[in-house]
N, C-alpha and C positions, 0 to 999 in steps of 0.2 A: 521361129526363124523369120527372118526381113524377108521378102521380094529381095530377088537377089539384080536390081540394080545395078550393081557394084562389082567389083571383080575379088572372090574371097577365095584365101588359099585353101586348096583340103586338110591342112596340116590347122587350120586355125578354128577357135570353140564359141562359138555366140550362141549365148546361152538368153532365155528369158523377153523381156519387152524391149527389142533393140527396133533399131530404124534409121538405115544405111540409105544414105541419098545417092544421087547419081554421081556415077566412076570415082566414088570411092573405091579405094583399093588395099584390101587386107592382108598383109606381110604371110608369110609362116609361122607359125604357132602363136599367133595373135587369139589372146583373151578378150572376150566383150562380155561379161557379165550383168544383165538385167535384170534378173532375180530377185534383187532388192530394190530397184529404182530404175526407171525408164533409161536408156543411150540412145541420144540421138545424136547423131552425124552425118553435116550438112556435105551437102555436092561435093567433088575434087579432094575429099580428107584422105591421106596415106598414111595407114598402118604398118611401116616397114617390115617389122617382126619382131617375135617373142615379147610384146609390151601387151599391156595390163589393163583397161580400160573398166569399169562399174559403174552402177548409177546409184542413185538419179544424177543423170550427167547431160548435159546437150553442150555440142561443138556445133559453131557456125562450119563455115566454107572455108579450105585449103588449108587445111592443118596438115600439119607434116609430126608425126611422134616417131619416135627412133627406138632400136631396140631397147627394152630394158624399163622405159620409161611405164610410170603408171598415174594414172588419171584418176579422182572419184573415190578412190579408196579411203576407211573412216578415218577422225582425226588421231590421230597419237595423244589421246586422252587415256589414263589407265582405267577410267570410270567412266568411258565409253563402252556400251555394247555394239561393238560391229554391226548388228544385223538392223540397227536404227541407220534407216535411212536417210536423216535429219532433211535438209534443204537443199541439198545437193551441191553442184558445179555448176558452174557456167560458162563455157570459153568461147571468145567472138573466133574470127576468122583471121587465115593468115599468120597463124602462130607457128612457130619451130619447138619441138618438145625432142633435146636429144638425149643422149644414151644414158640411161638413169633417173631422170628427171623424175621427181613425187611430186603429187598435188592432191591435195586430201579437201571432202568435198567437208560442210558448214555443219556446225551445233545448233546454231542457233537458227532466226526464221528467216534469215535472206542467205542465199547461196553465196559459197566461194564464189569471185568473180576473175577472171582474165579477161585482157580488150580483144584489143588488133593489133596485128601487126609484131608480136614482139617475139624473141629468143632467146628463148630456155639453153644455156649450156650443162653441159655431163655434168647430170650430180647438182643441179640445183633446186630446192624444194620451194613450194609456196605452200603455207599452212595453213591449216582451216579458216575461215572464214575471212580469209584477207582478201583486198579488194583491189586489183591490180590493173590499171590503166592501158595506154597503148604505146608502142614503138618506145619498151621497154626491152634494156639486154642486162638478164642475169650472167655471169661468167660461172667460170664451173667453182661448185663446192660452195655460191654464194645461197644465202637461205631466209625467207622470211618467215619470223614466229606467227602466232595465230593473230588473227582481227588485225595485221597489218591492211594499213591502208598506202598505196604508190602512187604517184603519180605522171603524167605522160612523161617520156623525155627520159627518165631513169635508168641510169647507169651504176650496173654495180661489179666490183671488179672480182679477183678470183678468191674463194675463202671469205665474202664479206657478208656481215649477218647483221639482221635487225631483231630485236626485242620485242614480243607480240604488244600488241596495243600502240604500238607506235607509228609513226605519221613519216613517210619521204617524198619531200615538194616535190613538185615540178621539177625537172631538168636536172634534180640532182646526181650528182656522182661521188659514189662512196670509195675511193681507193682498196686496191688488193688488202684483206686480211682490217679493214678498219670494223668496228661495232659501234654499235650503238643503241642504246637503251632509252633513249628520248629522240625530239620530234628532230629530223634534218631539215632546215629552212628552204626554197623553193631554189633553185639556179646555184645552189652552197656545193664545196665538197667537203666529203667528211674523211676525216685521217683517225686513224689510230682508235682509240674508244671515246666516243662523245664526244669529236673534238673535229673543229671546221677550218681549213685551210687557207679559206679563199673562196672566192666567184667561178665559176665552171663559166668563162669567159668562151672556150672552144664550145660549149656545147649552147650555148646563146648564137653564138654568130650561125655554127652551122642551122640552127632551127629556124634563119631566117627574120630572126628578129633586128629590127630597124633599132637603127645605132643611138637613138636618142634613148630608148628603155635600157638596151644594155651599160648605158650612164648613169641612167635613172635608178637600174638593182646599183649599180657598183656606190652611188650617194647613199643608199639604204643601206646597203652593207656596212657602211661605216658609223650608221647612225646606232644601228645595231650592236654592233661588237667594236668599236674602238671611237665612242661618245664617253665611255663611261658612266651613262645614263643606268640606273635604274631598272626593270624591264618595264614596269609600270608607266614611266614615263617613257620609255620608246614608245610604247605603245601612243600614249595621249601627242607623241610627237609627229609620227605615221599619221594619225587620223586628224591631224592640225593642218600637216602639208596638203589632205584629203585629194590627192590624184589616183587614179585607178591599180598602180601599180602600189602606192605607200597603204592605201586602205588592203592589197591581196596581201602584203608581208603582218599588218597591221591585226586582220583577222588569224591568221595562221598562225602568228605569237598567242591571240587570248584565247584559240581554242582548245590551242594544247593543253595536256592533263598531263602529260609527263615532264613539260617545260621541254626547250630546243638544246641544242648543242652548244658548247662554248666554245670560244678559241682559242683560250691560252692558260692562267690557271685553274685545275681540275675544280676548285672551291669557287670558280667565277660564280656569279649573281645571274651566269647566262644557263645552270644545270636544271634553274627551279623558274618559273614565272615570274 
C-alpha cells in the first residue's frame, strides 16, 4: 500500500507497487493493480470510480479518468500472455479519460504513449503501443489500432477508426464514422475510408497559426492532390520549393509505409507512395 497522500475511498482495491502523489483522489471501488508493473500517479489525478488502472503505468498531474474506464491493461493480442508486463504506459498530465475509455499498455520496448492535455470521449480506445501527442479530442466510439502514431492538434470525430501502423498529422480531422488504413497528411480532413476532403482551415486558424502558412498548407494541398503529379514527383517538388513547411509535407509523404490518403478516385496514385 502507498503513504496515503491522497484521499482513497474504502470501497476501492490498490493492490502491489503503486505510488499516489499528492491529493490525488480515489473514486469508490477503484482498481489500482501493481502486481505486475509499478502505477504511479502524479499530484491532483481523480479517480472518479469503479475504473480499472495496472501497470507498469505512470500518469503525470491532473488526470481525470471517469467511471468504467481502464488504463494499462495488456494488448488485445491473442498471443499475448496477460501477465507480461511488456513496456508499459505512459500518460503526461491534464488528460480527461471518460466512461469507458481502454488503453492497453506496449509489446514491444517503448511504452504506449499519451501527451497533454487531450480528451478521451465514452468508448474510445488507444491501442498498444501507439503514440499519441497533445491537445488531442477522441469523440466517443473513435479508436486507434496498435503502433498508431498522432499527432498534436487531432481531432477525431464519433465512430472514426485508424488502422494500426498508421500515421495522423498534425491538426488533422477525421469526420464522424470516416477510416482509414493509410497515413492522413498533417492540417487534411479525412472522409469516409481513405479519403481527404480538404484543409481543416478552422483548425489552423484556431491554433494560432499566422495567415501566410495557412496559404502556404492550402498551395501544398493542391500540389499534392489536384497537380496530378505523380507522388514521386510531389515529393522532388516539395523539396525544390525547400521552405520549412513543403520540406514537413515533403518528409511525411516519403516516410510513410502505407502511402497517404486520396481524394477522389479509390484507384488514385495517392493510396500507394
Amino acid at each position: 500500500m502507498p503513504e496515503l497522500a491522497a484521499t482513497v475511498h474504502p470501497s476501492a482495491v490498490i493492490e502491489g507497487d503503486v505510488t499516489l502523489g499528492e491529493d490525488v483522489l480515489i473514486g469508490p471501488n477503484c482498481v489500482i493493480d501493481g502486481t505486475i508493473g509499478a502505477v504511479v500517479l502524479g499530484a491532483g489525478c481523480h479517480l472518479i470510480a469503479n475504473c480499472y488502472l495496472t501497470g507498469p503505468l505512470t500518469m503525470g498531474q491532473a488526470n481525470t479518468v471517469w467511471p468504467a474506464a481502464s488504463l494499462g491493461a495488456p494488448p488485445q493480442d491473442v498471443n499475448w500472455n496477460p501477465s507480461d508486463p511488456g513496456a508499459g504506459m505512459v500518460v503526461g498530465s491534464h488528460n480527461t479519460f471518460r466512461e469507458s475509455f481502454t488503453g492497453h499498455r506496449a509489446k514491444t520496448d517503448e511504452p504506449t504513449r499519451i501527451g497533454d492535455h487531450n480528451f478521451f470521449m465514452a468508448c474510445s480506445h488507444v491501442g498498444h503501443d501507439s503514440q499519441v501527442g497533445n491537445h488531442i479530442q477522441m469523440a466517443n466510439s473513435s479508436a486507434l489500432g496498435g503502433h498508431v502514431a498522432v499527432g498534436d492538434r487531432v481531432i477525431m470525430g464519433g465512430s472514426a477508426a485508424i488502422h494500426q501502423f498508421c500515421r495522423i498529422g498534425e491538426g488533422a480531422f477525421m469526420q464522424g464514422h470516416a477510416g482509414a488504413s493509410v497515413d492522413i497528411p498533417p492540417w487534411c480532413i479525412s472522409k469516409e475510408i481513405n479519403r481527404i476532403a480538404g484543409m481543416n482551415l478552422i483548425g489552423m486558424r484556431r491554433s494560432g497559426m499566422p495567415r501566410e502558412d495557412i496559404a502556404r498548407r492550402r498551395a501544398i494541398y493542391k500540389v499534392i492532390y489536384r497537380s496530378d503529379l505523380a507522388m514521386p514527383a510531389v515529393i522532388a517538388r516539395l523539396r525544390a520549393d525547400g521552405d520549412p513547411i513543403a520540406m514537413e509535407y515533403a518528409d511525411f509523404i516519403e516516410q510513410s509505409e502505407r502511402g497517404i490518403c486520396h481524394d477522389r478516385d479509390p484507384a488514385s496514385r495517392h493510396t500507394t507512395k
